[in-house]
Biopython code that builds the backbone (N, CA, C, O; Angstrom):
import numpy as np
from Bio.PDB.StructureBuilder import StructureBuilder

atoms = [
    (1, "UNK", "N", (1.626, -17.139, 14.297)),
    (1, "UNK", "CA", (0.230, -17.189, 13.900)),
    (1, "UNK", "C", (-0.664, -17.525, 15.093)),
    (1, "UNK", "O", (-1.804, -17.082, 15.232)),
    (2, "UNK", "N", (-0.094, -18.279, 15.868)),
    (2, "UNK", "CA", (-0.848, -18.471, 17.107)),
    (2, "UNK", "C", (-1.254, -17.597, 18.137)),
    (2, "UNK", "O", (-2.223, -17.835, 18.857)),
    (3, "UNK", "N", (-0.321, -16.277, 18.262)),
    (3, "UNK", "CA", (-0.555, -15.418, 18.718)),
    (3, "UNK", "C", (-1.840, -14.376, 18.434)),
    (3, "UNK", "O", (-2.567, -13.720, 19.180)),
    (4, "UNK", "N", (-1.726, -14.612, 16.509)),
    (4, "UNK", "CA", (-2.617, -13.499, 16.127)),
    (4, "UNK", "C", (-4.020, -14.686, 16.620)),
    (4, "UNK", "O", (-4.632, -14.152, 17.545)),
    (5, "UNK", "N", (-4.469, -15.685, 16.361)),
    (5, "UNK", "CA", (-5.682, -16.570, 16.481)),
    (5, "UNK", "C", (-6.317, -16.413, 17.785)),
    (5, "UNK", "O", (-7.532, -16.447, 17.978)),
    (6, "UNK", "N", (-5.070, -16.173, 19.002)),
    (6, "UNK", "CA", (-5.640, -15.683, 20.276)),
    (6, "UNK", "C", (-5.852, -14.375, 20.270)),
    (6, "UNK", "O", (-6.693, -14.078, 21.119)),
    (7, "UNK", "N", (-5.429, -13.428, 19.649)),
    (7, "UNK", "CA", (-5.941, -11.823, 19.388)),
    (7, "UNK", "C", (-7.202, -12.199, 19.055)),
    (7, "UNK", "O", (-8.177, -11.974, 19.771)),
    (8, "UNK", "N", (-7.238, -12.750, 18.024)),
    (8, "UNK", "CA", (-8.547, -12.495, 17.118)),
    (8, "UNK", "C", (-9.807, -13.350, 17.888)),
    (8, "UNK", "O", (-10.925, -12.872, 17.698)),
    (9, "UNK", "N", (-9.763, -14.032, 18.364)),
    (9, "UNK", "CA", (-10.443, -14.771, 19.183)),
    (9, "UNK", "C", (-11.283, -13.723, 20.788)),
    (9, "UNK", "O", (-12.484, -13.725, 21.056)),
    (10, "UNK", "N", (-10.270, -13.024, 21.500)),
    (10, "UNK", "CA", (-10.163, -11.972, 22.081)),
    (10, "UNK", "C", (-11.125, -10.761, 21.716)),
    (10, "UNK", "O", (-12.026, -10.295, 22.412)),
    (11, "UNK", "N", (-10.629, -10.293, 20.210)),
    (11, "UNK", "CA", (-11.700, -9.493, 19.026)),
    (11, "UNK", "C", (-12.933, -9.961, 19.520)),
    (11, "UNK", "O", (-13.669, -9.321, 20.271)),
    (12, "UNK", "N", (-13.141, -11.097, 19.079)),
    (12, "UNK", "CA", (-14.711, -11.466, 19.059)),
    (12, "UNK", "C", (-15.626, -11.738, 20.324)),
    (12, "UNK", "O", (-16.793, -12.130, 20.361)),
    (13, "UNK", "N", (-14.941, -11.485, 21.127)),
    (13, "UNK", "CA", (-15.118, -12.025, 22.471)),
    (13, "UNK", "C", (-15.239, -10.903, 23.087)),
    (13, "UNK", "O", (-16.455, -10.728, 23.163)),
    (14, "UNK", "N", (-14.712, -10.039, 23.570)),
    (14, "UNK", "CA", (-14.356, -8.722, 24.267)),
    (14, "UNK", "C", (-13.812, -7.710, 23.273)),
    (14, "UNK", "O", (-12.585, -7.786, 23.195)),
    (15, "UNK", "N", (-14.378, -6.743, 22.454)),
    (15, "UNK", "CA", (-13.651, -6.044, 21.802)),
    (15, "UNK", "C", (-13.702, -4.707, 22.634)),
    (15, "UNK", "O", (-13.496, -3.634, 22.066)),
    (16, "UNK", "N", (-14.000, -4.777, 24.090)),
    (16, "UNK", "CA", (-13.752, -3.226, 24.696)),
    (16, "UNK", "C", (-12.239, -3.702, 25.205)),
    (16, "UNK", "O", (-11.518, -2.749, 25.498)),
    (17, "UNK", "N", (-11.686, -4.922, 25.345)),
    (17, "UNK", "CA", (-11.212, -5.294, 25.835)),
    (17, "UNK", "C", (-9.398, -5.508, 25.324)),
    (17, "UNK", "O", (-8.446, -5.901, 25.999)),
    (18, "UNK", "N", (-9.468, -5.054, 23.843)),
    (18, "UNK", "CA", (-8.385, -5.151, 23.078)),
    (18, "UNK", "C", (-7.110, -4.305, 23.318)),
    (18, "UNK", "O", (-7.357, -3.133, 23.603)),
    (19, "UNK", "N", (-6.034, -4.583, 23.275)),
    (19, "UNK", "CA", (-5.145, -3.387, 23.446)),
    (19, "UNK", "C", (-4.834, -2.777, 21.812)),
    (19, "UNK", "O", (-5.168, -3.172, 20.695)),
    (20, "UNK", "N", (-4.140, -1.783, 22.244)),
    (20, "UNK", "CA", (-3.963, -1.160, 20.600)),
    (20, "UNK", "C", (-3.190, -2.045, 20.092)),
    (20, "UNK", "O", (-3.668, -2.840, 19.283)),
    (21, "UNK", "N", (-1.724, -2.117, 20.476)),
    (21, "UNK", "CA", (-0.469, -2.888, 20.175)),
    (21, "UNK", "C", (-1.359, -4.361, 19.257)),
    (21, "UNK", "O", (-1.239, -4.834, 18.127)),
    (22, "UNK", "N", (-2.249, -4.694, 20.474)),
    (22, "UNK", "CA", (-2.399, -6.014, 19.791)),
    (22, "UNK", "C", (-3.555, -5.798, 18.585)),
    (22, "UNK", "O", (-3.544, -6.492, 17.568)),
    (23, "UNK", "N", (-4.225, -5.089, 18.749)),
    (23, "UNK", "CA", (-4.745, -4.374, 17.143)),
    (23, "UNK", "C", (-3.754, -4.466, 16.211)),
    (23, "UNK", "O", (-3.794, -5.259, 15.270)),
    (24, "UNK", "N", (-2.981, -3.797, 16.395)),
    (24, "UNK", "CA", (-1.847, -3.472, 15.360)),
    (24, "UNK", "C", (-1.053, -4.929, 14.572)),
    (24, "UNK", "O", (-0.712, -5.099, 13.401)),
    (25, "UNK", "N", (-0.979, -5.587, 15.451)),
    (25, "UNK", "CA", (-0.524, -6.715, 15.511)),
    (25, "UNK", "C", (-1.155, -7.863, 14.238)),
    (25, "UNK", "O", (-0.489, -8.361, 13.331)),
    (26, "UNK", "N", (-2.399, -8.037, 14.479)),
    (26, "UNK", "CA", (-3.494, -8.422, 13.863)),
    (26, "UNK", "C", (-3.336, -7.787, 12.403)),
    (26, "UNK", "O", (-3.003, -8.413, 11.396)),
    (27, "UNK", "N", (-3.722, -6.047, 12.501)),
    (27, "UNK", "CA", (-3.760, -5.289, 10.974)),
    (27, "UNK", "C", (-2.332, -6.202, 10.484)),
    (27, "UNK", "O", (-2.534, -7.208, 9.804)),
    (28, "UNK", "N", (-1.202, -5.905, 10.770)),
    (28, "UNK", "CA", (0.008, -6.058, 10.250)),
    (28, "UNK", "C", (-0.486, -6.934, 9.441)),
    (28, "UNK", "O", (-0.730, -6.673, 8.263)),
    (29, "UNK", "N", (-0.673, -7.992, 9.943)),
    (29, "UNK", "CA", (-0.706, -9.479, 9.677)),
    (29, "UNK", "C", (-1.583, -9.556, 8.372)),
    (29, "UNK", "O", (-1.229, -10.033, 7.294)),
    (30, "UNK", "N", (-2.777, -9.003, 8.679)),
    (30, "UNK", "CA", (-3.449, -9.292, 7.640)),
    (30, "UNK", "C", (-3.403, -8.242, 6.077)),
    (30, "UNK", "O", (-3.520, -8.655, 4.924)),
    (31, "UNK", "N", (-3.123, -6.318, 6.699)),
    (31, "UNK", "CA", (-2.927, -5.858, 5.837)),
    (31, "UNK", "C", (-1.497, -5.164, 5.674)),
    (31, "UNK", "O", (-1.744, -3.989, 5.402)),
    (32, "UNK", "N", (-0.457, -5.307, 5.707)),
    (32, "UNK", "CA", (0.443, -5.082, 5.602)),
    (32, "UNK", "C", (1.111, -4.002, 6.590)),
    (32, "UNK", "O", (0.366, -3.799, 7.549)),
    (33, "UNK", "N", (2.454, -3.151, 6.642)),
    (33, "UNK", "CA", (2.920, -2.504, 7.616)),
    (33, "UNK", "C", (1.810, -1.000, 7.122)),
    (33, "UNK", "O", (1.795, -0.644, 5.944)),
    (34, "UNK", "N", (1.037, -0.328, 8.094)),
    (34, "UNK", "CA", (0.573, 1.005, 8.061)),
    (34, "UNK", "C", (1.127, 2.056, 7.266)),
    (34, "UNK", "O", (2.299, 2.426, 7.325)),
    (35, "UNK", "N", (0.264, 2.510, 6.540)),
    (35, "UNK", "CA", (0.905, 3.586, 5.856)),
    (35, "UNK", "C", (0.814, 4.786, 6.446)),
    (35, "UNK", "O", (0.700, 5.773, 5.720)),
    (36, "UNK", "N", (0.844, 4.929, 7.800)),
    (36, "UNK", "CA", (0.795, 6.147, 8.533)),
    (36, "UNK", "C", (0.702, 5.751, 9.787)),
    (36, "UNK", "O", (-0.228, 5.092, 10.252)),
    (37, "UNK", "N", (1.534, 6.090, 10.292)),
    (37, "UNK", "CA", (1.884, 5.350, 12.412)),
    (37, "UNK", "C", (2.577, 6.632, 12.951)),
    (37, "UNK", "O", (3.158, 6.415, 14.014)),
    (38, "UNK", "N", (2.674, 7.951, 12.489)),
    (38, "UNK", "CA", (3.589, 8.931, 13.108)),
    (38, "UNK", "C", (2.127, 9.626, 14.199)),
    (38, "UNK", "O", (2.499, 10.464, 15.019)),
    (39, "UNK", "N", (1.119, 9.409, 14.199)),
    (39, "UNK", "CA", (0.367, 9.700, 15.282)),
    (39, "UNK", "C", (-0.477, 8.694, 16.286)),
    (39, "UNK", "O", (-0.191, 7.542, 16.611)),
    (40, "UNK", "N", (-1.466, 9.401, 16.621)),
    (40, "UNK", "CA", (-2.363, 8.101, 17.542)),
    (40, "UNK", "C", (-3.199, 7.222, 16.625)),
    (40, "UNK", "O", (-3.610, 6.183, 17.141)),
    (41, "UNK", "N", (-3.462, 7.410, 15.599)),
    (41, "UNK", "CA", (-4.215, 6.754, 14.376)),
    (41, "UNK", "C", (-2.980, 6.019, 13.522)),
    (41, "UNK", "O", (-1.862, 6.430, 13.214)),
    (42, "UNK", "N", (-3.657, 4.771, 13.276)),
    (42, "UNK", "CA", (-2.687, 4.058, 12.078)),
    (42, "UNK", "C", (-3.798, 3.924, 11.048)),
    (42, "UNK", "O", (-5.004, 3.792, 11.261)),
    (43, "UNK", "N", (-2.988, 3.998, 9.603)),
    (43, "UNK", "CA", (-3.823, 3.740, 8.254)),
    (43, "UNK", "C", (-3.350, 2.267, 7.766)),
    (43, "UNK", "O", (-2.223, 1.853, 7.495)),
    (44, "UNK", "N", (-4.487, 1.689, 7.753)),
    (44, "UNK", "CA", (-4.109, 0.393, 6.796)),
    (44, "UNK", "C", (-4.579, 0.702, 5.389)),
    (44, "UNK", "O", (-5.647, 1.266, 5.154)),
    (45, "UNK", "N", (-3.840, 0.356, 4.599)),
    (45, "UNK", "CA", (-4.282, -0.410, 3.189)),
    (45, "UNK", "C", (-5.409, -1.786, 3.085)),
    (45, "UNK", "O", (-5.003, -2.836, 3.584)),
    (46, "UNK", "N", (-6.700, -1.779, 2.493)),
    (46, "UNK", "CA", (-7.170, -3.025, 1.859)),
    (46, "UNK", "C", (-7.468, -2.866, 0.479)),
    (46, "UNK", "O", (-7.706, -1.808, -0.102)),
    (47, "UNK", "N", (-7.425, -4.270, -0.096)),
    (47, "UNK", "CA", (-7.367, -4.704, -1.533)),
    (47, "UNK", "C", (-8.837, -4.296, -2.329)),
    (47, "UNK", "O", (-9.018, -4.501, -3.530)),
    (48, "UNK", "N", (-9.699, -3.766, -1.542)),
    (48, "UNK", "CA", (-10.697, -3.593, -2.602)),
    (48, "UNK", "C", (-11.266, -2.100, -2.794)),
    (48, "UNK", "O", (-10.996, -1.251, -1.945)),
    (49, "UNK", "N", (-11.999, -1.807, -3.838)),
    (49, "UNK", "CA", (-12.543, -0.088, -4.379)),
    (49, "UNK", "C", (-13.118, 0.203, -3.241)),
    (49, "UNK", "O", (-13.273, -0.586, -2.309)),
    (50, "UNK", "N", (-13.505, 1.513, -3.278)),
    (50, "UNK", "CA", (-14.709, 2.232, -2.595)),
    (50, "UNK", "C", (-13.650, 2.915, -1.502)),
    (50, "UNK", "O", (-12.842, 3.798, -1.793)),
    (51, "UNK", "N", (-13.833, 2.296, -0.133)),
    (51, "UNK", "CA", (-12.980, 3.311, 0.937)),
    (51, "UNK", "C", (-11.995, 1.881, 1.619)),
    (51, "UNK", "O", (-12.220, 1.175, 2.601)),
    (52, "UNK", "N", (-10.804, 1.857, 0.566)),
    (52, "UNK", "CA", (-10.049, 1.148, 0.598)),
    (52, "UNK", "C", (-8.866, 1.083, 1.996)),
    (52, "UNK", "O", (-7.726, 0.661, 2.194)),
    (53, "UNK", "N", (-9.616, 1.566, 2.524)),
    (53, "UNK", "CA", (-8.180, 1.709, 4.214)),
    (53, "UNK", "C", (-8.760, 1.538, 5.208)),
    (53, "UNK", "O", (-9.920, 1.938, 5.298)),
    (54, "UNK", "N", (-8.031, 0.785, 6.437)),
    (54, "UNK", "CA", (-9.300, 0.762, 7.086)),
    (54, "UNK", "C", (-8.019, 1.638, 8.336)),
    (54, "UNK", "O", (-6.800, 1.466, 8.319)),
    (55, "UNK", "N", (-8.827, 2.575, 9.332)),
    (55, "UNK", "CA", (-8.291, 3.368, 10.409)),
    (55, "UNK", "C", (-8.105, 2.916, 11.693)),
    (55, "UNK", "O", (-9.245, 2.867, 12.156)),
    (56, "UNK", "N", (-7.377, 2.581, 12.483)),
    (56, "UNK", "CA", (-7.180, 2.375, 13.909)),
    (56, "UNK", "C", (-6.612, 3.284, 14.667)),
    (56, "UNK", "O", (-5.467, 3.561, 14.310)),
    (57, "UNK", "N", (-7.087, 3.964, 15.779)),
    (57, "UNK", "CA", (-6.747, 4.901, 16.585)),
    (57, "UNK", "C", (-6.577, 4.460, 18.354)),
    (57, "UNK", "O", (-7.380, 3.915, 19.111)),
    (58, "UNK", "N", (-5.273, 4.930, 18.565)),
    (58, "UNK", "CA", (-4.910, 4.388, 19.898)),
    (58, "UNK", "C", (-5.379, 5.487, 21.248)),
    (58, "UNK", "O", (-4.991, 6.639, 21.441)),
    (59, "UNK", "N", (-6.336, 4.667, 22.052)),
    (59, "UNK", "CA", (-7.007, 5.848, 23.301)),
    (59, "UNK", "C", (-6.697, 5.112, 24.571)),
    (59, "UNK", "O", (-7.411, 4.364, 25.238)),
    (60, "UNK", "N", (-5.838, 5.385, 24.690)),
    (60, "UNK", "CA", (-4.572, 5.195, 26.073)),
    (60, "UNK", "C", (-4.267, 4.042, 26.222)),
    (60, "UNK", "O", (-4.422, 3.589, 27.356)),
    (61, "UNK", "N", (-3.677, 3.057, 25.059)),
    (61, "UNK", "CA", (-3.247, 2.408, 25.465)),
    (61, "UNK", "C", (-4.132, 1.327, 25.216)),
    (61, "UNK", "O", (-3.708, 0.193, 25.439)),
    (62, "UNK", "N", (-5.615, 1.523, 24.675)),
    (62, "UNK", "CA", (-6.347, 0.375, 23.905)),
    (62, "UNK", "C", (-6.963, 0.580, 22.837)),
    (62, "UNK", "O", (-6.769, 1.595, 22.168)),
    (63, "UNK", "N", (-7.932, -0.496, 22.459)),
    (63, "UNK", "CA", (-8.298, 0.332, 21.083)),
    (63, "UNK", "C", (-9.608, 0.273, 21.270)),
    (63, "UNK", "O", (-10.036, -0.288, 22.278)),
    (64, "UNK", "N", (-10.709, 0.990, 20.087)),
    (64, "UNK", "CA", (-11.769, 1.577, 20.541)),
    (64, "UNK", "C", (-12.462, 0.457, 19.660)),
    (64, "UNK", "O", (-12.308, 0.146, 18.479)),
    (65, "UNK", "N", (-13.331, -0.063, 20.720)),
    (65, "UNK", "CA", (-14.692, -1.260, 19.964)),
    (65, "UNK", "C", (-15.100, -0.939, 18.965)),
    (65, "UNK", "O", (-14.991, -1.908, 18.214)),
    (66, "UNK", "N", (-15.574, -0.038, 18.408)),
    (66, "UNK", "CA", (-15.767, -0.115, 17.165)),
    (66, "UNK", "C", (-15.095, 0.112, 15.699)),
    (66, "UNK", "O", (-15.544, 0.264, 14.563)),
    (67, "UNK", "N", (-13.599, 0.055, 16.371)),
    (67, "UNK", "CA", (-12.852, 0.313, 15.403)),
    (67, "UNK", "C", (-12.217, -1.543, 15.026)),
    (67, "UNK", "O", (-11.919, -2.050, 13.945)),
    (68, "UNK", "N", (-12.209, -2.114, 16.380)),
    (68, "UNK", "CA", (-12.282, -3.342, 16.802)),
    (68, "UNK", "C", (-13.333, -4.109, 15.797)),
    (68, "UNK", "O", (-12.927, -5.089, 15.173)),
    (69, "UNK", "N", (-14.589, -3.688, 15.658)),
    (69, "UNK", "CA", (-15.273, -5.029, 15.068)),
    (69, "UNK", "C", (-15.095, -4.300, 13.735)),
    (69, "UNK", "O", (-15.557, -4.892, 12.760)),
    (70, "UNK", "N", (-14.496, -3.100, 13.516)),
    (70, "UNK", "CA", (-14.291, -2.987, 12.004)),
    (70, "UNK", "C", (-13.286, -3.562, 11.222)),
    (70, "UNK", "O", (-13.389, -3.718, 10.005)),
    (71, "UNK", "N", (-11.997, -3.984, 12.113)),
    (71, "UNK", "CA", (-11.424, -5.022, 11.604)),
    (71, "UNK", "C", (-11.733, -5.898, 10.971)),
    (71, "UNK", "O", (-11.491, -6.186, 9.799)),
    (72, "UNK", "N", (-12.658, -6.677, 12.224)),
    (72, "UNK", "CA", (-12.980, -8.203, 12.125)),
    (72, "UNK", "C", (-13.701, -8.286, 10.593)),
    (72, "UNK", "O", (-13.417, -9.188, 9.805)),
    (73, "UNK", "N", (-14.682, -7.207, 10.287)),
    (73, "UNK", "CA", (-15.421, -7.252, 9.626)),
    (73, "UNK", "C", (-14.647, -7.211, 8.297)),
    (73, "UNK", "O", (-14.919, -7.848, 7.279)),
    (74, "UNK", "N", (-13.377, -6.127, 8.536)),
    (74, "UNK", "CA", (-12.557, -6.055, 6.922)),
    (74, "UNK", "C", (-11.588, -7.536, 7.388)),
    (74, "UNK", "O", (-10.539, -6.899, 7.300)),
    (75, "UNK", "N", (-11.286, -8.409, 7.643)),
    (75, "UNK", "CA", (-10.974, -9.712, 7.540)),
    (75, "UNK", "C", (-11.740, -10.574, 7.112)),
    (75, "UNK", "O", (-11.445, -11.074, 6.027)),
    (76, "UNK", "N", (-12.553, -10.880, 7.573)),
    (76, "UNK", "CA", (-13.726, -11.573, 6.756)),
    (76, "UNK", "C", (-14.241, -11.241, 5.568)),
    (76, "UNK", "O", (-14.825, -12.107, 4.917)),
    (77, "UNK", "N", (-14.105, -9.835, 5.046)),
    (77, "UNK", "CA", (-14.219, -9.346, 4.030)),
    (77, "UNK", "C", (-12.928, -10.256, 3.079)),
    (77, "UNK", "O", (-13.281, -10.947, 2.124)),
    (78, "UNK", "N", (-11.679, -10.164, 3.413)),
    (78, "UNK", "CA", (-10.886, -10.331, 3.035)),
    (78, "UNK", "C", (-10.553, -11.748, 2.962)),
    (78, "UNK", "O", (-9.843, -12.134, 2.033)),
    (79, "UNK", "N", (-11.045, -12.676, 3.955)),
    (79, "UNK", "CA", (-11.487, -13.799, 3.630)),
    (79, "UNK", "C", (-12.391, -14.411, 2.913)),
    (79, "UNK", "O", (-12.226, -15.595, 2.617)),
    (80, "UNK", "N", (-13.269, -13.861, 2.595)),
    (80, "UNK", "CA", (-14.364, -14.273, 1.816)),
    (80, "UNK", "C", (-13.545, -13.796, 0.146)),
    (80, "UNK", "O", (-13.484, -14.625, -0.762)),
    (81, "UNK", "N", (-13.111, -12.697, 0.028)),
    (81, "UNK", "CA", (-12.653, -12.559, -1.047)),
    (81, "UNK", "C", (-11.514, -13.517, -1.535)),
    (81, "UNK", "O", (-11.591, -13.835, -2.722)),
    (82, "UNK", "N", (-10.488, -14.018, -0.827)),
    (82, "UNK", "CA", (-9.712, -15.477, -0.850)),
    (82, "UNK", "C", (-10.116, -16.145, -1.424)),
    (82, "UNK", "O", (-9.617, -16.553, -2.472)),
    (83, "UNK", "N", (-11.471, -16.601, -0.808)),
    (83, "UNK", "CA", (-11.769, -17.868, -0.847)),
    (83, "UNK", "C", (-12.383, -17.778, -2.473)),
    (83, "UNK", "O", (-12.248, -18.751, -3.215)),
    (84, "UNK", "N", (-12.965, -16.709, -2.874)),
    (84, "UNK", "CA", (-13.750, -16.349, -4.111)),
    (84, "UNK", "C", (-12.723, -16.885, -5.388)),
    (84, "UNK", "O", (-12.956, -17.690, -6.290)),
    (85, "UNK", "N", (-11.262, -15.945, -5.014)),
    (85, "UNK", "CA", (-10.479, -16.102, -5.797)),
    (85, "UNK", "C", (-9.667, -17.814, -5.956)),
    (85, "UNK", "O", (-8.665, -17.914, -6.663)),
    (86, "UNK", "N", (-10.065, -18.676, -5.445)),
    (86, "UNK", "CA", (-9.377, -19.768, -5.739)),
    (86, "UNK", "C", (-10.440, -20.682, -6.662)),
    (86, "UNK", "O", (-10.092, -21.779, -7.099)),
]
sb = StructureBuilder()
sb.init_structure("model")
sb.init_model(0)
sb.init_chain("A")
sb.init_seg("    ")
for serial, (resi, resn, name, xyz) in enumerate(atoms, 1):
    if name == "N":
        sb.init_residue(resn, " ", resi, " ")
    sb.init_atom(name, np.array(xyz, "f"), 0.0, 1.0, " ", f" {name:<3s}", serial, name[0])
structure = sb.get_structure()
């Protein structure tokens, strides 16, 4: 977990700055293993309606800022929904 807190920290800080791997790393964590990794794009699964997946695409070896704060943004999404549910 300590690993992902320094990713994510990284995220918010430098997101031109991310590698893919460690993108990936992060999704895992929060949304489970990709339901599609056989190309340069991975598909995640998230828990709520509307456009339930969120996309990460690998461009040599890093990942692209705005796919970067779209994470962050479906985590916090996903945190806030946590927190709703308790």
């Amino acid at each position: 977990m300590a690993k992902i807190i320094e990713i994510l920290d990284t995220m918010q800080h430098n997101p031109k700055g991310v590698s893919f791997s460690d993108l990936c790393k992060v999704c895992d964590h929060y949304f489970g293993e990709a339901r599609q990794t056989g190309s340069s794009h991975r598909i995640y699964k998230t828990p709520w309606q509307g456009d339930p997946r969120v996309n990460i695409q690998n461009d040599k070896g890093m990942a692209k800022a705005y796919q970067v704060k779209q994470i962050l943004r479906a985590i916090k999404r996903l945190e806030v929904q946590d927190d709703a549910d308790e």
